[in-house]
N, C-alpha and C positions, 0 to 999 in steps of 0.2 A: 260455359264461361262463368268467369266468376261475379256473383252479383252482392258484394261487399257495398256497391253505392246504389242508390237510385237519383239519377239526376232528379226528377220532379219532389222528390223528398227535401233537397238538401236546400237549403238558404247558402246565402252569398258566405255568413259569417262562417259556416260549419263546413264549406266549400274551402275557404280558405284555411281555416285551423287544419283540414286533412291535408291539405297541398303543404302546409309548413311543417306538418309533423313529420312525414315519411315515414308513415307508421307502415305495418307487413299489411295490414287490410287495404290502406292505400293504392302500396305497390303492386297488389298482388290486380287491385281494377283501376288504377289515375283517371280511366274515360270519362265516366260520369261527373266526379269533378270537376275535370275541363269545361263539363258540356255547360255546370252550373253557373261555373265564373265564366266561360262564353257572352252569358244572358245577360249575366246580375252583376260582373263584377271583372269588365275585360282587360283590364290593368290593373291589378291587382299587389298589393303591400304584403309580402309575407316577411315573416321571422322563422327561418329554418331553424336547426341543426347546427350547423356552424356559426350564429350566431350575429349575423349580419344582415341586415332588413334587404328585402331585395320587391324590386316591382316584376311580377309575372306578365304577359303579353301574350294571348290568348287566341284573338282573335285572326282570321286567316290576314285581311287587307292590312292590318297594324302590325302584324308578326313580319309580315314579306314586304313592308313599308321601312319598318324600324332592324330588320336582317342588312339592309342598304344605307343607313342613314348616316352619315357623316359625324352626327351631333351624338352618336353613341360610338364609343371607342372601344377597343380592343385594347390599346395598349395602357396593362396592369398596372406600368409602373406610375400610371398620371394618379392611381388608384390604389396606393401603397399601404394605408393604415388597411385599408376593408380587408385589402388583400393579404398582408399578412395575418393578421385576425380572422381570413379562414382556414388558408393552407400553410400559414409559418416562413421564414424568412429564407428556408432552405429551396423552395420550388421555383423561389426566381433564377435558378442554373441553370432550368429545364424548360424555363419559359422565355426565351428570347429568340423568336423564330417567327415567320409568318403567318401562327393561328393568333399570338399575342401581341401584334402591330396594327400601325395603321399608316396609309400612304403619308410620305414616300418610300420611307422601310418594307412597309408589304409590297408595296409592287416589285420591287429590287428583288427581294428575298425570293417571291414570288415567280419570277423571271427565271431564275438559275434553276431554279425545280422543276419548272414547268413541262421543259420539254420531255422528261420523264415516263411525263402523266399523258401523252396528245393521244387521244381516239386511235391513230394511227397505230403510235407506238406500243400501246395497248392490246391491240390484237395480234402483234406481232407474237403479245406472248402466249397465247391461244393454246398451242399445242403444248409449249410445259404447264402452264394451268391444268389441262385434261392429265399430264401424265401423273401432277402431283395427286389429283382426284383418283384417279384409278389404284395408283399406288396406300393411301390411306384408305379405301375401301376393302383391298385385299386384306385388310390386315385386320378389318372387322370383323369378330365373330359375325355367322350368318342366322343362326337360329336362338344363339342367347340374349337373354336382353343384356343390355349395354349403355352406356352415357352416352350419346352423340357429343356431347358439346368438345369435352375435352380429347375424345379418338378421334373427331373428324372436324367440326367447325372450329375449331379455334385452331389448329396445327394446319390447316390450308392456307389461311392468311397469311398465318408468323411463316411459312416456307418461305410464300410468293414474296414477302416485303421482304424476308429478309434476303432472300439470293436477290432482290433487286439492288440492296442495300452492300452486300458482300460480307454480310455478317456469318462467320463460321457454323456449321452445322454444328457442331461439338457447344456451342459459345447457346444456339438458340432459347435453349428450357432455360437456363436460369434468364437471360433479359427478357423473356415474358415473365417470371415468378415478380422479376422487380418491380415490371411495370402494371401487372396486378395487384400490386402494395398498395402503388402510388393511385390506383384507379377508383380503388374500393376503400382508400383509410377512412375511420370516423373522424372524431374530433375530441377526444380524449386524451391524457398524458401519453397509456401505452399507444395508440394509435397515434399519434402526433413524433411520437420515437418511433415507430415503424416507417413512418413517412419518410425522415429526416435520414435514415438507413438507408433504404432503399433507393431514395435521389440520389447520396452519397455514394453509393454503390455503381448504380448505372452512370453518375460524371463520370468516375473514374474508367470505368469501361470504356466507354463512348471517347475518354480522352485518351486512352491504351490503342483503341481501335483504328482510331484518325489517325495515331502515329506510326501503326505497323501500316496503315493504308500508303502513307505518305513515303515510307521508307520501300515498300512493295505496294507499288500503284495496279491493280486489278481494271475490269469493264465495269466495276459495279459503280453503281450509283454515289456511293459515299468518296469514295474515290474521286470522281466526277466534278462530286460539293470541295475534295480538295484542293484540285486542280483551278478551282474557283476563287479558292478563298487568297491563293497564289498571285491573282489578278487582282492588282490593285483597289480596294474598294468593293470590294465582290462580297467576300464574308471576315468576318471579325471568328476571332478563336472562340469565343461564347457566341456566336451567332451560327457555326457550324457542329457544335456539340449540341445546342439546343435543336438545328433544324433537322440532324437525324433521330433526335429523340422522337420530336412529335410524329416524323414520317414512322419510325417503328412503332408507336403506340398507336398515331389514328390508323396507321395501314391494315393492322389486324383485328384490332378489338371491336371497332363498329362493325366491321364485316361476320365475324364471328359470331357475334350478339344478332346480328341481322339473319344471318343464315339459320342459327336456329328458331328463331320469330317463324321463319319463313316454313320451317318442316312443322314446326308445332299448328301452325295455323290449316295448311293444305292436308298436313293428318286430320283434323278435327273437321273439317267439312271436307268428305268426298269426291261431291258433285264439283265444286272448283278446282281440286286435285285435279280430275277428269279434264274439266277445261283446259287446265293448266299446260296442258303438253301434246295439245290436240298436233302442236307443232313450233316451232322455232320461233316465229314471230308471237305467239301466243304466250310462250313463255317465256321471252321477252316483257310483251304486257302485262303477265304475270309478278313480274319479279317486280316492278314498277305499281302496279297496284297493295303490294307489300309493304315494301319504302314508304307508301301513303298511309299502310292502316295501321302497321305495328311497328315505327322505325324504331331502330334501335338508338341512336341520339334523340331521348325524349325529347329534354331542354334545351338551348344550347347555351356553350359557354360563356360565361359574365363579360357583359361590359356593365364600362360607365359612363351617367351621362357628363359631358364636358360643359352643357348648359342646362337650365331649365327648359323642360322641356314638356309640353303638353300633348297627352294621346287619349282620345275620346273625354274632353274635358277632366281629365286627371293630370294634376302637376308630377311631374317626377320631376325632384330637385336637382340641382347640379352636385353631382358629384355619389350621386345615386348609383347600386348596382343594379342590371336588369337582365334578367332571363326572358328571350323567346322559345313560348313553350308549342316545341314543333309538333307533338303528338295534339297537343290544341287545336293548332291551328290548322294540320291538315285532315282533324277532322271538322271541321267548320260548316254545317248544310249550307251556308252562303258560297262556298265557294265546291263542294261537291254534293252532289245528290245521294240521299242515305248514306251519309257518309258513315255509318258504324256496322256496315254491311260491307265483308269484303267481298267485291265483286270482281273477280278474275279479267271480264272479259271491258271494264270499264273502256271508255275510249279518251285518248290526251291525257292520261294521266301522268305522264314523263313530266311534259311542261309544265305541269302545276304544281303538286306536292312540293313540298320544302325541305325535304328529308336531307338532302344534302345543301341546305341553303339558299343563300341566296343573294346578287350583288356581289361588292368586291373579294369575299368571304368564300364564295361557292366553292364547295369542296372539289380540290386539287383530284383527289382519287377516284372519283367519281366513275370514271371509265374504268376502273381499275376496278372498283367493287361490284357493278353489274357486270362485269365477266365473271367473277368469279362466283357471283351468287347464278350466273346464267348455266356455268358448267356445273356447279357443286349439284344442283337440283333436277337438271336434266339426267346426269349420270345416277342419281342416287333412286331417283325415281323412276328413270328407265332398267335401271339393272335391276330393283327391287320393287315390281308391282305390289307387293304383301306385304310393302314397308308398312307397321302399325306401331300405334305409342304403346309406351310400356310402362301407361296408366293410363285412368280416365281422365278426360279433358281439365275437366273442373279440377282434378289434383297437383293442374301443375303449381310447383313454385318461383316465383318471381324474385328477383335479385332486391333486397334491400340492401341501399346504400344509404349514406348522409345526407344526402339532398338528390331529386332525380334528374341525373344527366343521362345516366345508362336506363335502357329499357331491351332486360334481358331476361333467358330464363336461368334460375339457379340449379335445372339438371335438367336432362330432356334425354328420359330412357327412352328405348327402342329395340322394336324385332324387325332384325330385316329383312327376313324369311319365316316366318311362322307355320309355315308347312315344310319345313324342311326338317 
């Protein structure tokens, strides 16, 4: 693993300059940082990247305290100077939907999607999930190395969401190219005009799409959201262009980023491999002690606060933005034992971790992303016992972005037969 930090080395000040730079030494280990500002420094003031101070939150009871709190808002637009001044005046198209509200607009929003997403309705899709799996397997070289990410973890997700959504097969590669623009821009001229493309791009899509949906009404979900917005009060024209966007964007890309967290980690230690699949419910707790130790939503996305507001004797001012930092906070020794030990066979770990949030917020897909991280890992590891990386551990590379929301790898080769 990579040992860029040593928490006992770093002071609170040199903790925090690495958390604000997101520099590739950083990204490539954030844990040690976290652990320092844990200690030294649990709300924490940085200066990113895109150029807007923001307070980090660190700690497990304050992160799953302040993921619930009323007094920190979701909705950008109370937050308009910060917000344009990081992502530009173009993202508010794509942001009017239930990850960027707060009640009574989220619950409404919230409501119409919901049934979607139910536990129930989720395992209905069971058997196309395994058949998309098996199908993107076949098509894996068996003996050469290979990227996983782009031939198998990222094209599972973008299927599943998008036939939930009824987005055309033909249509699928380019609205992931857009919405990897919008995910990964910096904060420079030409990345600032990549951005402003790519939003401009997918409106138009998304408003093309609703329209042939509305003219030719399908089972899919987007469909659904039409038939909704029909009902008086239901959805606004920007409130149903935004709410398929985030469902296309968060449906795949955390899953995706997750899935491979998930191979790179279980490749690198064995012995929890092994664990891992002793059996069904095993790996289940598997996939769930994952989400805990490398999720792939490091941070989560900005609010602001609507008051002054005080957490572990630090003011964060009114009108302040704030990151809870979830790779922080669940690894927190207060709230798990060796927590920077992935331990397969951990017990309760569902109910704790934050990986998908927490309060009014908790992620909608939740059921949706451990089935798929359930089948993608069972299948790929049952089919291929001699799955091995296709590098040493210590080489892999990690996604540098503008500031850390995403916590991914930037390639993740592999053999997935090495005696074949």
């Amino acid at each position: 693993m990579s040992q860029a930090f040593a928490s006992e080395e770093l002071s609170s000040d040199e903790a925090a300059a690495a958390a604000s730079s997101c520099s590739r030494e950083f990204r490539a280990d954030p844990h040690p940082v976290y652990a320092t500002l844990r200690k030294t420094a649990p709300v924490c003031p940085l200066s990113p990247p895109h150029g807007v101070d923001t307070y980090l939150i660190t700690r497990y009871d304050d992160a799953r305290a302040a993921l619930a709190d009323p007094r920190l808002s979701k909705d950008m637009y109370g937050a308009l100077d910060a917000y344009h001044r990081i992502f530009g005046d173009s993202s508010i198209a794509l942001d009017d939907n239930m990850l960027f509200s707060d009640p009574p607009k989220h619950t409404r929003l919230r409501r119409i999607v919901g049934n979607t997403f139910t536990p129930k309705r989720v395992e209905s899709l069971r058997p196309r999930v395994q058949k998309i799996v098996d199908d993107l397997l076949e098509r894996c070289p068996a003996a050469e190395p290979f990227d996983l990410l782009p031939e198998f973890c990222f094209p599972l997700p973008l299927q599943v969401i998008c036939e939930l959504l009824g987005v055309p097969e033909n249509e699928r590669r380019q609205a992931q190219e857009w919405s990897s623009t919008v995910a990964q821009t910096g904060f420079g001229p030409e990345a600032r005009k990549a951005l402003e493309v790519a939003e401009g791009n997918l409106r138009d899509y998304l408003v093309d799409l609703i329209a042939r949906k509305r003219r030719e009404p399908d089972e899919g979900l987007l469909s659904a959201l039409v038939t909704a917005q029909d009902q008086e009060g239901a959805l606004t024209d920007h409130e149903l262009v935004s709410t398929a966007w985030v469902l296309l964007f968060a449906g795949h890309k955390t899953t995706a980023y997750q899935t491979g967290n998930a191979v790179y980690h279980l490749l690198s230690r064995p012995e929890q491999r092994r664990l891992a699949f002793r059996d069904a419910g095993a790996t289940a707790a598997a996939v769930e002690e994952i989400f805990r130790f490398e999720p792939s939503v490091e941070n989560s996305t900005f609010r602001y606060a609507k008051e002054d507001i005080v957490v572990r004797d630090t003011l964060i001012p009114k009108g302040a933005l704030v990151q809870i930092s979830i790779a922080g906070a669940n690894r927190d020794p207060e709230a798990f034992a060796d927590p920077d030990r992935l331990d397969v066979t951990r017990p309760n770990v569902q109910a704790a971790h934050l990986t998908f949030g927490f309060g009014p917020h908790y992620c909608i897909g939740a059921p949706l992303a451990r089935l798929e991280m359930q089948t993608a890992l069972t299948t790929l590891f049952g089919r291929y016992p001699r799955l091995a990386l296709g590098m040493a551990p210590e080489d892999a590379r990690w996604l540098t972005v503008p500031f850390p929301a995403f916590r991914g790898l930037a390639e993740l080769p592999v053999v997935l037969d090495p005696s074949s």
